[in-house]
N, CA, C and O of each residue as an XYZ file, in Angstrom:
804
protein
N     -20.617     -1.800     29.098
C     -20.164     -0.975     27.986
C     -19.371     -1.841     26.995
O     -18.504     -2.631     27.368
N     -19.770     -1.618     25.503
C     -18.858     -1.904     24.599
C     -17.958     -1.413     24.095
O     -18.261     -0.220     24.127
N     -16.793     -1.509     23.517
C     -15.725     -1.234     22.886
C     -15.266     -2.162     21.636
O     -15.500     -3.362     21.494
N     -14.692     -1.467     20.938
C     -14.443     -2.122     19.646
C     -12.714     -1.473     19.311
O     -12.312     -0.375     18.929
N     -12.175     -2.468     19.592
C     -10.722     -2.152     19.140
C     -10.477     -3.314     17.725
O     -10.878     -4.463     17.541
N      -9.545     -2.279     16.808
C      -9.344     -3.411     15.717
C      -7.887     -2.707     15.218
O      -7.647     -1.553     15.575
N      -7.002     -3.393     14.443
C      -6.079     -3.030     13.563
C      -4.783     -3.799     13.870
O      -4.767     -4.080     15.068
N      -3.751     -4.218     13.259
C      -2.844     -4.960     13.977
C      -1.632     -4.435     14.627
O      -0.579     -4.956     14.261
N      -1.576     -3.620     15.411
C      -0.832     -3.240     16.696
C      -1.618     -4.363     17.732
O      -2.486     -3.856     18.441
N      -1.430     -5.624     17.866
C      -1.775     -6.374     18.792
C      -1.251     -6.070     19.877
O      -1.843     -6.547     20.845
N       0.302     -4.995     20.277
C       0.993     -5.380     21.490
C       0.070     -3.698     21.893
O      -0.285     -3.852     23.062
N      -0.237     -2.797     21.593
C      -0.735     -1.691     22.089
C      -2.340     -1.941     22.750
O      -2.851     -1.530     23.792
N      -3.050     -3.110     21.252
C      -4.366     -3.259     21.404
C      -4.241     -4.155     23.001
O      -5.087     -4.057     23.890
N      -3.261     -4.827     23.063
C      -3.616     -5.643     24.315
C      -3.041     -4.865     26.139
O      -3.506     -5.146     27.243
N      -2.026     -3.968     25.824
C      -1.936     -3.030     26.548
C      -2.806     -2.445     27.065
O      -2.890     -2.378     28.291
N      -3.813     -1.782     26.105
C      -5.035     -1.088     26.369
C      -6.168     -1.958     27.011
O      -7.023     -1.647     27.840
N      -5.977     -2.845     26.536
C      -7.038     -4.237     26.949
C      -6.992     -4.181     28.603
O      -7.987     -3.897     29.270
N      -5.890     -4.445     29.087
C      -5.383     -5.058     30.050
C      -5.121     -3.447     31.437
O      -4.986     -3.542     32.657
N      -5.140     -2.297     30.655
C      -5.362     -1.413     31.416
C      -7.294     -0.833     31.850
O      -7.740     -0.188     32.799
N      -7.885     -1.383     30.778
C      -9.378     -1.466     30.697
C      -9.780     -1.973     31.791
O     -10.216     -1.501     32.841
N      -9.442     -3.680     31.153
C     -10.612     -5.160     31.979
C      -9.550     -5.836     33.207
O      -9.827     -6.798     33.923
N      -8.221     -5.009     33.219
C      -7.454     -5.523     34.274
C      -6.723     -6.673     33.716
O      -6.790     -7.045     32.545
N      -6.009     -7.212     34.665
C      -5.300     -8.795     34.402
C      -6.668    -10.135     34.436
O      -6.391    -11.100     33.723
N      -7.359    -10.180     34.814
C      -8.110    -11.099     34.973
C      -9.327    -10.701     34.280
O     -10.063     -9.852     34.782
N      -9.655    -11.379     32.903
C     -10.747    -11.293     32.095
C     -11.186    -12.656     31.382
O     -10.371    -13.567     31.236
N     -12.830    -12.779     30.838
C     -12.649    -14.245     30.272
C     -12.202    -13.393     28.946
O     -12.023    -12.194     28.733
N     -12.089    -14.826     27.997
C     -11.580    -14.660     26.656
C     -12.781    -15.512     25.743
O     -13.060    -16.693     25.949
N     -13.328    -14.773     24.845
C     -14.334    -15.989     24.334
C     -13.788    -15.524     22.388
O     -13.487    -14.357     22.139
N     -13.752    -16.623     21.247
C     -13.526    -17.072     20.538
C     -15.029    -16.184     19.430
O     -15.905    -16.983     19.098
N     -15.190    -15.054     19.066
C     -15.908    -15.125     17.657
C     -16.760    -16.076     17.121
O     -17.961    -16.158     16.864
N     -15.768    -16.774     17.030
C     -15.761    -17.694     15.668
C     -16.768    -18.644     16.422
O     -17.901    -18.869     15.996
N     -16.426    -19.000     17.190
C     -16.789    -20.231     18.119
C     -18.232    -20.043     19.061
O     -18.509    -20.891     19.909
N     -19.192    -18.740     18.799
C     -19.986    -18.609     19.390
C     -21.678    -18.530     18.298
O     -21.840    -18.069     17.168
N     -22.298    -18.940     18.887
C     -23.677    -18.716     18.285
C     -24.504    -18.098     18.990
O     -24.120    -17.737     20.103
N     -26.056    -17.752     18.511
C     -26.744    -16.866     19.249
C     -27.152    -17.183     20.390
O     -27.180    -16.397     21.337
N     -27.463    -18.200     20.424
C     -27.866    -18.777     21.726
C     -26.683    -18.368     22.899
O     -27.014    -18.188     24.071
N     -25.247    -18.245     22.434
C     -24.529    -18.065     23.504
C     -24.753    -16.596     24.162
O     -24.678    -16.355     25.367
N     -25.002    -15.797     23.279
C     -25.051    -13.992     23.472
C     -25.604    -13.815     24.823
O     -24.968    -13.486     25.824
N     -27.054    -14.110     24.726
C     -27.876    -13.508     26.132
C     -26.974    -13.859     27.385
O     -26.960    -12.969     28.236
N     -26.268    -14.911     27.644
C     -25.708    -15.328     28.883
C     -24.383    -14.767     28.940
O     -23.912    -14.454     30.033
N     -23.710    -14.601     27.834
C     -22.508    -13.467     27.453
C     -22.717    -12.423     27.480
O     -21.671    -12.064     28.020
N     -23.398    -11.311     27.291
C     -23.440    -10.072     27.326
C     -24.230     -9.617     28.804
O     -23.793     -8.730     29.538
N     -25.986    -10.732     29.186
C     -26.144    -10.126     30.081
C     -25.654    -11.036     31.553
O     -25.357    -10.476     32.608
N     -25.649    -12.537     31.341
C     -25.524    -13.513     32.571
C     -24.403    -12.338     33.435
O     -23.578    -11.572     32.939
N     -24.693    -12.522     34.599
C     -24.124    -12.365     35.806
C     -23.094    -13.365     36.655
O     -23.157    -14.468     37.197
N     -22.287    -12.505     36.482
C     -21.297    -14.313     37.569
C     -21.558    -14.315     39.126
O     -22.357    -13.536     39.646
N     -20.931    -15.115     39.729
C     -21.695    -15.485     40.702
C     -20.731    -14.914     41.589
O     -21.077    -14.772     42.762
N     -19.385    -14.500     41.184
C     -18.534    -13.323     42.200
C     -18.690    -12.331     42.367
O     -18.457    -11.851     43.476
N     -19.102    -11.664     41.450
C     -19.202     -9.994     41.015
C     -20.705    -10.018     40.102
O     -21.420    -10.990     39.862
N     -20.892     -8.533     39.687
C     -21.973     -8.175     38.903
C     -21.446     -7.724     37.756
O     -21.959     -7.959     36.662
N     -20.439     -7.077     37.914
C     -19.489     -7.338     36.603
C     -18.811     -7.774     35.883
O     -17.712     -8.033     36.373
N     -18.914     -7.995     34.930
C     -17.976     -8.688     34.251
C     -16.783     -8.407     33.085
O     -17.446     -8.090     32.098
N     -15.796     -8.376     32.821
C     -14.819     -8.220     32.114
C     -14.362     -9.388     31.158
O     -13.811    -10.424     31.532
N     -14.623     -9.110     30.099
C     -14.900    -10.029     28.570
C     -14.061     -9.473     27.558
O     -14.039     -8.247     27.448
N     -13.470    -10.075     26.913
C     -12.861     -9.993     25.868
C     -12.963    -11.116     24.797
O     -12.644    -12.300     24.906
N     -13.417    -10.538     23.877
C     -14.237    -11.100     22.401
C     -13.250    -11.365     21.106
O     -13.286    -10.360     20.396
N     -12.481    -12.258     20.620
C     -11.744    -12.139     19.510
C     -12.809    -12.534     18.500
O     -13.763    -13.297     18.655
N     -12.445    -11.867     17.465
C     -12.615    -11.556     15.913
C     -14.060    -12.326     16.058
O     -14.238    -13.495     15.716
N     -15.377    -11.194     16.805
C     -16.661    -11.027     16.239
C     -17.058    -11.294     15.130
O     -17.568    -12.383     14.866
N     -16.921    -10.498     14.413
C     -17.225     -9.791     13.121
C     -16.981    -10.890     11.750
O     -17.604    -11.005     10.695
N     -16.039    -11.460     12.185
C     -15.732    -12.510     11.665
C     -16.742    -13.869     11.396
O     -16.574    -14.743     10.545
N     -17.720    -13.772     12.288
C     -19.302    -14.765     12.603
C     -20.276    -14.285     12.347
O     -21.104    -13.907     13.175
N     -20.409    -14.175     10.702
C     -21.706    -13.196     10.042
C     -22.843    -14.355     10.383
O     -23.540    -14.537      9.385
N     -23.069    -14.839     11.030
C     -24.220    -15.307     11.618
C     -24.548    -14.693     13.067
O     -25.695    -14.761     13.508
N     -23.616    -14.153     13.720
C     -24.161    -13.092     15.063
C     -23.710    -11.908     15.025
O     -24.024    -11.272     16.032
N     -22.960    -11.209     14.109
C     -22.414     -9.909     14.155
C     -23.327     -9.205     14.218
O     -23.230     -8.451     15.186
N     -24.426     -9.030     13.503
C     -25.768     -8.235     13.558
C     -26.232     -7.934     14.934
O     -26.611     -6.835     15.339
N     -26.163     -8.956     15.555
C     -27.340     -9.081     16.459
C     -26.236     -8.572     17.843
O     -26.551     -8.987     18.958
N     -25.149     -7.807     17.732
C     -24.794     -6.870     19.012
C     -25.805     -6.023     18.846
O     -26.318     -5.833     19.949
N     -26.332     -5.435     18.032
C     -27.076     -4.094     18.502
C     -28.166     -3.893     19.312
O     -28.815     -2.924     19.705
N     -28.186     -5.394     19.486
C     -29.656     -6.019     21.002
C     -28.794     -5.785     22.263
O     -29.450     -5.284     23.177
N     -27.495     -6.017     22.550
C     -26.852     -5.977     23.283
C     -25.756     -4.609     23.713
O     -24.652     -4.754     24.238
N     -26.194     -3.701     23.453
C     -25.510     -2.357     23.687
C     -25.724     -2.024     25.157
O     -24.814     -1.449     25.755
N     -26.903     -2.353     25.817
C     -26.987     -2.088     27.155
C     -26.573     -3.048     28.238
O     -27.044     -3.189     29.366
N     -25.511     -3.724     27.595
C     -24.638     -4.517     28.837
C     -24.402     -3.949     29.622
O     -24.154     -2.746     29.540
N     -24.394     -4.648     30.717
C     -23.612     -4.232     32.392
C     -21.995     -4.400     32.547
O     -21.282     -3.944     33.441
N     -21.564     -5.316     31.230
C     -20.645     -5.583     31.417
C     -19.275     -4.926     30.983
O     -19.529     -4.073     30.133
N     -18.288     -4.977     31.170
C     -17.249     -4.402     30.128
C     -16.065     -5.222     29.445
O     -14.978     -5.705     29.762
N     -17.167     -5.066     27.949
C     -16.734     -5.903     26.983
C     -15.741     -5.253     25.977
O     -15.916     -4.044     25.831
N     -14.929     -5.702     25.394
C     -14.122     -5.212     24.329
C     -14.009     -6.267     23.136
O     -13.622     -7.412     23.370
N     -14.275     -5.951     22.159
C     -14.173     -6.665     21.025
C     -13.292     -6.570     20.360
O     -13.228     -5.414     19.944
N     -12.188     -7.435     19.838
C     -11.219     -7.258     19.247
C     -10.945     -8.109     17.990
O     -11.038     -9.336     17.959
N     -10.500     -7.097     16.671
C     -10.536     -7.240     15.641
C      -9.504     -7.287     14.647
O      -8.820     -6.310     14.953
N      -9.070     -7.717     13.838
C      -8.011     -7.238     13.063
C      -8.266     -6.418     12.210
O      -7.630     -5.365     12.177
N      -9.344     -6.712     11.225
C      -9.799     -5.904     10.544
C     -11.052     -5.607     10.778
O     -11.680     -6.122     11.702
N     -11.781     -4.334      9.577
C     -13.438     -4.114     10.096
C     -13.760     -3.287      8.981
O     -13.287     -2.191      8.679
N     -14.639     -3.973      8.410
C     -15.634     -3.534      7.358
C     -16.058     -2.256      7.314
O     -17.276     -2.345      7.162
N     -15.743     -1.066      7.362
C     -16.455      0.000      7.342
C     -17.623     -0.133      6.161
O     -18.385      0.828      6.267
N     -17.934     -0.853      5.275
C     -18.544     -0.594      4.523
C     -19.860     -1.124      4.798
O     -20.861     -0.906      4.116
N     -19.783     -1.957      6.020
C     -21.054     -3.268      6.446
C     -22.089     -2.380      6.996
O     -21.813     -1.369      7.642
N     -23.345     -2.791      6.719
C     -24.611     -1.938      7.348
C     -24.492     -2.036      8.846
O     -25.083     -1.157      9.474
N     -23.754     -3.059      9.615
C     -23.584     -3.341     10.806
C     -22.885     -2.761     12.038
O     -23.199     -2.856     13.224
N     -21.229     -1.750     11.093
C     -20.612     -1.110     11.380
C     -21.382      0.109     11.585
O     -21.188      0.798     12.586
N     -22.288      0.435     10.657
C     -22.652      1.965     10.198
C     -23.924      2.001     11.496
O     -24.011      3.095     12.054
N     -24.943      0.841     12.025
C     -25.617      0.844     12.628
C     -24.912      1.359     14.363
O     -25.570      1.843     15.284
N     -23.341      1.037     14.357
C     -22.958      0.763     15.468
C     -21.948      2.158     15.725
O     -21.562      2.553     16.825
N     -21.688      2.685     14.581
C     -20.390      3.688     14.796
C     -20.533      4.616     15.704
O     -19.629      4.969     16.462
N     -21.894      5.163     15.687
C     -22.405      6.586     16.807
C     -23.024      6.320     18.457
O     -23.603      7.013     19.293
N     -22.430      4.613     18.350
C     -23.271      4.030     19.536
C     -22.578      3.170     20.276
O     -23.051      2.353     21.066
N     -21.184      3.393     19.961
C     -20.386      2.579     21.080
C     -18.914      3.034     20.425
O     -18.955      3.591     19.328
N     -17.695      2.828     21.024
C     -16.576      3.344     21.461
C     -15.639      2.377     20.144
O     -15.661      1.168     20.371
N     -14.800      2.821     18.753
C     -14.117      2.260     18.275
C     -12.933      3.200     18.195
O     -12.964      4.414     17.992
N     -11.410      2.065     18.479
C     -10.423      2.278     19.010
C      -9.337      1.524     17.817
O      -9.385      0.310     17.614
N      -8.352      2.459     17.065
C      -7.603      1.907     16.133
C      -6.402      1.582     16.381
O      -5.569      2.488     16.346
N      -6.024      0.397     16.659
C      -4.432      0.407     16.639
C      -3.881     -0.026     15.806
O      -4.058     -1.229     15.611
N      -2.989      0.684     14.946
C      -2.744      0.597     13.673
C      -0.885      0.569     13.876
O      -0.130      1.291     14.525
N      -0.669     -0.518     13.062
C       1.277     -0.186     13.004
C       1.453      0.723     11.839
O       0.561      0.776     10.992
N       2.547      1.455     11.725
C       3.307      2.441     11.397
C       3.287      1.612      9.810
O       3.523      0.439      9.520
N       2.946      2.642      9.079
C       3.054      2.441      7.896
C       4.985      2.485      7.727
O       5.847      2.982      8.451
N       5.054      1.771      6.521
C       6.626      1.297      6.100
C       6.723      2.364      5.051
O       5.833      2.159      4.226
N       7.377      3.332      4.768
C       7.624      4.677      3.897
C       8.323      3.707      2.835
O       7.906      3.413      1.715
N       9.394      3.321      3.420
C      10.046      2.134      2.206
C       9.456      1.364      1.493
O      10.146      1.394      0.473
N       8.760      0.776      1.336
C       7.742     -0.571      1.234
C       8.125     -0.635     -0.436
O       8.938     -1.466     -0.841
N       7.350      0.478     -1.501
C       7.578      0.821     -2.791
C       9.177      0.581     -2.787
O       9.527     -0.527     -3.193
N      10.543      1.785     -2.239
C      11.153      1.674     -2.990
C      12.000      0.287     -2.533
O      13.032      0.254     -3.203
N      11.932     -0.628     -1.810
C      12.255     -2.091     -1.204
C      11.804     -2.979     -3.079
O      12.528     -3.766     -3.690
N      10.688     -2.553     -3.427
C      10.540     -3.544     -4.678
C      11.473     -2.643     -5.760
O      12.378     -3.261     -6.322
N      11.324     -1.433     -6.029
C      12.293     -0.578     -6.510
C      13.503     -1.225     -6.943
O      13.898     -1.606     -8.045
N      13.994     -1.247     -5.762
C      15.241     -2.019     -5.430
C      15.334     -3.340     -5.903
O      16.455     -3.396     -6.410
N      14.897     -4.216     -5.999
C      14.543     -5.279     -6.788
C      14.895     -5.164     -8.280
O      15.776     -5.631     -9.002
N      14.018     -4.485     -8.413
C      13.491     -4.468    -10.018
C      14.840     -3.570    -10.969
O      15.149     -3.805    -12.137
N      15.428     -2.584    -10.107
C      16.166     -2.247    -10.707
C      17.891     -2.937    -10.276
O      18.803     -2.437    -10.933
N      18.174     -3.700     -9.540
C      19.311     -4.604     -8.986
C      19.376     -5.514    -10.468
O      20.441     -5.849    -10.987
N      17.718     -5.907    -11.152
C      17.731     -7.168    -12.593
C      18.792     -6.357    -13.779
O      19.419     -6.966    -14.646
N      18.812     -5.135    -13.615
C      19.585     -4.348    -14.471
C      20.688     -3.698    -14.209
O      21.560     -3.451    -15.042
N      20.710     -3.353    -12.902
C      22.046     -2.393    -12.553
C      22.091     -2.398    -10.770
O      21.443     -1.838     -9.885
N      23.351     -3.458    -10.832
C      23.455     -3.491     -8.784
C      23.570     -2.604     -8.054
O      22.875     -2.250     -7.101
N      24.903     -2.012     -8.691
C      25.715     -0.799     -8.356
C      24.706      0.075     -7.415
O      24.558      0.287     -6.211
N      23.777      0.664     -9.292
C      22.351      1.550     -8.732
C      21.536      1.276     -7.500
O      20.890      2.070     -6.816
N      21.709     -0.056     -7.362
C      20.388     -1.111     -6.593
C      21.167     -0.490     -5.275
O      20.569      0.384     -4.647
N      22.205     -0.817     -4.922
C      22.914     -0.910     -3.851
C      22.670      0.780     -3.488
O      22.130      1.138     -2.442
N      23.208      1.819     -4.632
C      23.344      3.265     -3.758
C      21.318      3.171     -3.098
O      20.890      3.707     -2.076
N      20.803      2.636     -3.741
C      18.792      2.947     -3.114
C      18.977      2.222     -1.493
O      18.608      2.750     -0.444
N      19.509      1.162     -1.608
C      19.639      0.295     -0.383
C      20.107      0.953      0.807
O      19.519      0.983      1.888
N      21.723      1.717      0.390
C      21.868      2.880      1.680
C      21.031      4.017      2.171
O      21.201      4.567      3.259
N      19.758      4.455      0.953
C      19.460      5.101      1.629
C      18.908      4.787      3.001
O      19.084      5.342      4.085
N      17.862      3.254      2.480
C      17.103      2.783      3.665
C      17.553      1.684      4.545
O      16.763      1.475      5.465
N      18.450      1.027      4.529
C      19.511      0.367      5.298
C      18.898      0.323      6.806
O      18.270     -0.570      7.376
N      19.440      2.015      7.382
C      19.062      1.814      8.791
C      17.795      1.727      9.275
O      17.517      1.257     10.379
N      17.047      2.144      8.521
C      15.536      2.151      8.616
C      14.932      0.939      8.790
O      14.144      0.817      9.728
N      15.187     -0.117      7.954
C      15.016     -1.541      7.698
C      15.397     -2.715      8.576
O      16.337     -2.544      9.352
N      14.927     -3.609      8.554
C      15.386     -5.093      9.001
C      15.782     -6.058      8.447
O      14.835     -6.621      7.897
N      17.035     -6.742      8.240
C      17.630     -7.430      7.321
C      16.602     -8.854      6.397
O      16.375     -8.840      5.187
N      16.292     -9.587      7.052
C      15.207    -10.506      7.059
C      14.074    -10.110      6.866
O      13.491    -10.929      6.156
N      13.220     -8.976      7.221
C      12.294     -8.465      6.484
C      12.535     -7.973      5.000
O      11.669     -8.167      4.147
N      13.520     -7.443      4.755
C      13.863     -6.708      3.689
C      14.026     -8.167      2.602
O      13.521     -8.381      1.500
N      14.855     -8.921      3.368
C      14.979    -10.763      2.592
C      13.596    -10.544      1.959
O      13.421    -10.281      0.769
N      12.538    -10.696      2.976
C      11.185    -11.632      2.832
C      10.473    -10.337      1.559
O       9.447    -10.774      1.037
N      10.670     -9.653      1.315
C      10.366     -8.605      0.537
C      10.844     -9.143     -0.749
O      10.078     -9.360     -1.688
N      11.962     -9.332     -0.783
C      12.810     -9.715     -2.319
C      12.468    -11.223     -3.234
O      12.765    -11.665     -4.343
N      11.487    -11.788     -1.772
C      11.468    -13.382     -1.950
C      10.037    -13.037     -2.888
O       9.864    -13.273     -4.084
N       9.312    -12.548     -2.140
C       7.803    -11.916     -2.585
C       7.939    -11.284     -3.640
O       6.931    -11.614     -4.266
N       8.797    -10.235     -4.596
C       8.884     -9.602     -5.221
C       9.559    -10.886     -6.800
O       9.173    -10.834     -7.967
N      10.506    -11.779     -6.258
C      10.709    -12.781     -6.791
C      10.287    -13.558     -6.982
O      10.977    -14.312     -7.667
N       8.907    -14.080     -6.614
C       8.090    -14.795     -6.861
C       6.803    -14.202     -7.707
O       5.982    -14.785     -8.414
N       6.902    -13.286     -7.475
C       5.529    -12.455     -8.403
C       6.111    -12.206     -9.903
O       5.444    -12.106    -10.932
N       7.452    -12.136     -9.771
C       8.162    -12.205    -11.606
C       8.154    -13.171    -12.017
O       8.221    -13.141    -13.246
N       8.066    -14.807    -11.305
C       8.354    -15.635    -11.736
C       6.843    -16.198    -11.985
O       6.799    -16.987    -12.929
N       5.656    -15.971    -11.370
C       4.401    -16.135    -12.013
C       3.979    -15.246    -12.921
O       2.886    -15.538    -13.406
N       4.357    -14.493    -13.225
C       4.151    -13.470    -14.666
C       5.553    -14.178    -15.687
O       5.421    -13.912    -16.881
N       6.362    -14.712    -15.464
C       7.399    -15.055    -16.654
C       8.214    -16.032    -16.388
O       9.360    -15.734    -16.051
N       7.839    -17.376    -16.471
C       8.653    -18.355    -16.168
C       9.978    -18.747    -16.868
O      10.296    -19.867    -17.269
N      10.856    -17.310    -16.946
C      12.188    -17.842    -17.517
C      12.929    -17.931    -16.971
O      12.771    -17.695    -15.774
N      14.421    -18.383    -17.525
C      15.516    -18.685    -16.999
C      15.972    -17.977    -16.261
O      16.941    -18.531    -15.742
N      15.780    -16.716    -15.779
C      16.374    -15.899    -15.337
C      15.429    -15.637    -13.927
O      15.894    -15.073    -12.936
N      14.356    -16.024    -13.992
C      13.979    -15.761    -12.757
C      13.557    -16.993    -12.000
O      13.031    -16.980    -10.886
N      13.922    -18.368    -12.927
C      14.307    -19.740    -11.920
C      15.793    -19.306    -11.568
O      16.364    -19.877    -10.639
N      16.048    -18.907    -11.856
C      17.760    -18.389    -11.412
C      17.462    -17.500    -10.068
O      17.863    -17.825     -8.950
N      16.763    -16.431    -10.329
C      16.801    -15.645     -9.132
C      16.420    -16.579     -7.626
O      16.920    -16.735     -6.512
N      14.974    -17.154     -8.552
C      14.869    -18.041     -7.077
C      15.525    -19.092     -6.491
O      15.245    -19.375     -5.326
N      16.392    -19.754     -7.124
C      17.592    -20.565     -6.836
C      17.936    -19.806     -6.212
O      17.480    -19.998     -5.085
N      18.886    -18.460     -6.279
C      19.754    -17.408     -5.750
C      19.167    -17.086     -4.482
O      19.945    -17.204     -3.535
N      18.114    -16.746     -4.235
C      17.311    -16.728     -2.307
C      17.345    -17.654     -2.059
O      17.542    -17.931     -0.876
N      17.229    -18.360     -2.723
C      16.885    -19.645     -2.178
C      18.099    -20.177     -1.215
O      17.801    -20.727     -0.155
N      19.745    -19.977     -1.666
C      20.803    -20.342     -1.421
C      21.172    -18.810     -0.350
O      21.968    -18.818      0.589
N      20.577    -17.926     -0.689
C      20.918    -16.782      0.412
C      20.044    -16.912      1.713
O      20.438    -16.456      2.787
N      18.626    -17.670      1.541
C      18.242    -17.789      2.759
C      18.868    -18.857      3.490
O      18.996    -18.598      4.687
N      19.131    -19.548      3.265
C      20.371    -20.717      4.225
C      21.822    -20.294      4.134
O      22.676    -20.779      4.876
N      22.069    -19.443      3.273
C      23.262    -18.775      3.963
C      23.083    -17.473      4.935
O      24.126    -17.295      5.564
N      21.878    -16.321      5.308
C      21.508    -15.896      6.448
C      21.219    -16.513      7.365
O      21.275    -15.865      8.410
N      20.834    -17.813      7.491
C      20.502    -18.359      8.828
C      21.800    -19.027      9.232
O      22.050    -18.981     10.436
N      22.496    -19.515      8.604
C      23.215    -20.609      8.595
C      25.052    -19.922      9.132
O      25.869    -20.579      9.777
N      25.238    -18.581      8.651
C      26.563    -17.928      8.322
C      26.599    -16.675     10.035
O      25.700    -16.292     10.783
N      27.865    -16.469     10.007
C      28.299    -15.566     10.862
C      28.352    -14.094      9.997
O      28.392    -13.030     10.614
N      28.349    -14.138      8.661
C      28.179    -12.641      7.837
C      27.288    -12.066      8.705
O      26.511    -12.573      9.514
N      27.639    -10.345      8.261
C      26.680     -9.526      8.640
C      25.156     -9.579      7.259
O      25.520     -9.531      6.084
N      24.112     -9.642      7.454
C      23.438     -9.938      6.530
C      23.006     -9.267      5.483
O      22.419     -9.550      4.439
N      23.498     -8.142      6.076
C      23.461     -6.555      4.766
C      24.381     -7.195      3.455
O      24.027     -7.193      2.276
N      25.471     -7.659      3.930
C      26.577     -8.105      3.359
C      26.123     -9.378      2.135
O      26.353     -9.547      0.937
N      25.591     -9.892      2.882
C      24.885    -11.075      2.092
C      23.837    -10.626      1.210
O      23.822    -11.119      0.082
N      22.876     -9.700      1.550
C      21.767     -8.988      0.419
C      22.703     -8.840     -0.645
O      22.765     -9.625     -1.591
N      23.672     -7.511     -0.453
C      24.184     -6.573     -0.830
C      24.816     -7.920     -1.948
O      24.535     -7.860     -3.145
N      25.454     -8.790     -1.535
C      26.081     -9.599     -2.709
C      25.117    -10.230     -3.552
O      25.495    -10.574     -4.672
N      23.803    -10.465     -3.168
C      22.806    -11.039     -4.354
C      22.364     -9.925     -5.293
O      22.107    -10.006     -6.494
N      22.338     -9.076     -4.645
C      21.807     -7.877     -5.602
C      22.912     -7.258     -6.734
O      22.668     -6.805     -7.852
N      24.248     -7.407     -6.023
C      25.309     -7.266     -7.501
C      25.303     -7.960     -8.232
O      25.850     -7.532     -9.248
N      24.750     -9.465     -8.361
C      24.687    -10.878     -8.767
C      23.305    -11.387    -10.068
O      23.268    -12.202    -10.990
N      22.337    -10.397     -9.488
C      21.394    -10.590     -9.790
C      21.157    -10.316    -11.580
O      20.509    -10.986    -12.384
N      21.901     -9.162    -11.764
C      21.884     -8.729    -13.324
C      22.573    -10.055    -14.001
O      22.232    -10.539    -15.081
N      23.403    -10.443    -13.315
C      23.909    -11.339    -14.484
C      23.480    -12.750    -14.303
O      24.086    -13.572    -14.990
N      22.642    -13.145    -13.586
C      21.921    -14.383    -13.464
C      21.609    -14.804    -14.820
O      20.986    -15.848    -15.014
């Protein structure tokens, strides 16, 4: 039997894996396989058992054999294919959807995500403001993620407008990310002071 797990919850997708094919499975590489390998992968027999327990990273990814699972649906074996992402749009998917088992593990969308750049964009004009948006989502958040957000958001102003003000900003992370790694502050503390800072850069 096949299975098709994809999405990046890797720690659930491999949970599930491992309650499937057990602790002891091979691992074979996508990327790293050609057709010639298939027939002895899907049907070869090992020489302990008649079954076998396989686990496949990123198939789909080797548009030179992705097609050609649909020769191989009547394995003996129990295979799981694992994906990060997956084309719903591919004739390959659509050949396969009603004919074998796909399984999503997906992480939790971030509700914050929008107002995290929000926050940004309006800190260039008014901290104060910036700061009351920040409490809302504070506990929700992760200090260093929330960093890596501001760095990204600061770098996308500075390829749309190379002025003084936003070689300034990136100087300004730049000196806050070695003072989060580097300092005993709490790191809210440390955002919280670039973002009052930021208007008047």
């Amino acid at each position: 039997m096949i299975q098709i797990f994809y999405g990046d919850d890797r720690v659930r997708a491999k949970a599930e894996i491992i309650k499937i094919l057990g602790q002891d499975y091979e691992v074979y590489e996508g990327t790293d396989l050609v057709s010639s390998d298939l027939p002895s992968l899907f049907l070869g027999n090992s020489l302990l058992s008649g079954t076998r327990s396989i686990l496949i990273r990123d198939f789909f990814l080797n548009k030179s054999i992705a097609d050609k699972l649909l020769d191989y649906l009547t394995t003996p074996h129990n295979v799981i294919i694992l994906e990060l992402k997956l084309d719903k749009r591919s004739a390959t998917y659509k050949s396969l959807k009603d004919q074998i088992i796909f399984k999503e593990f997906a992480l939790p969308k971030n509700s914050n995500f929008n107002l995290v750049f929000d926050i940004y964009k309006i800190a260039k004009v008014d901290g104060p403001k910036a700061l009351a948006l920040l409490d809302k989502i504070k506990t929700e958040e992760e200090p260093m993620m929330f960093f890596g957000l501001l760095v990204s958001q600061a770098i996308k102003d500075y390829s749309t407008r190379q002025g003084i003000k936003e070689k300034r900003a990136l100087r300004e992370l730049s000196k806050l990310d070695l003072d989060l790694k580097s300092t005993s502050f709490q790191p809210w503390l440390l955002i919280e002071s670039f973002l009052l800072r930021l208007s008047s850069l």
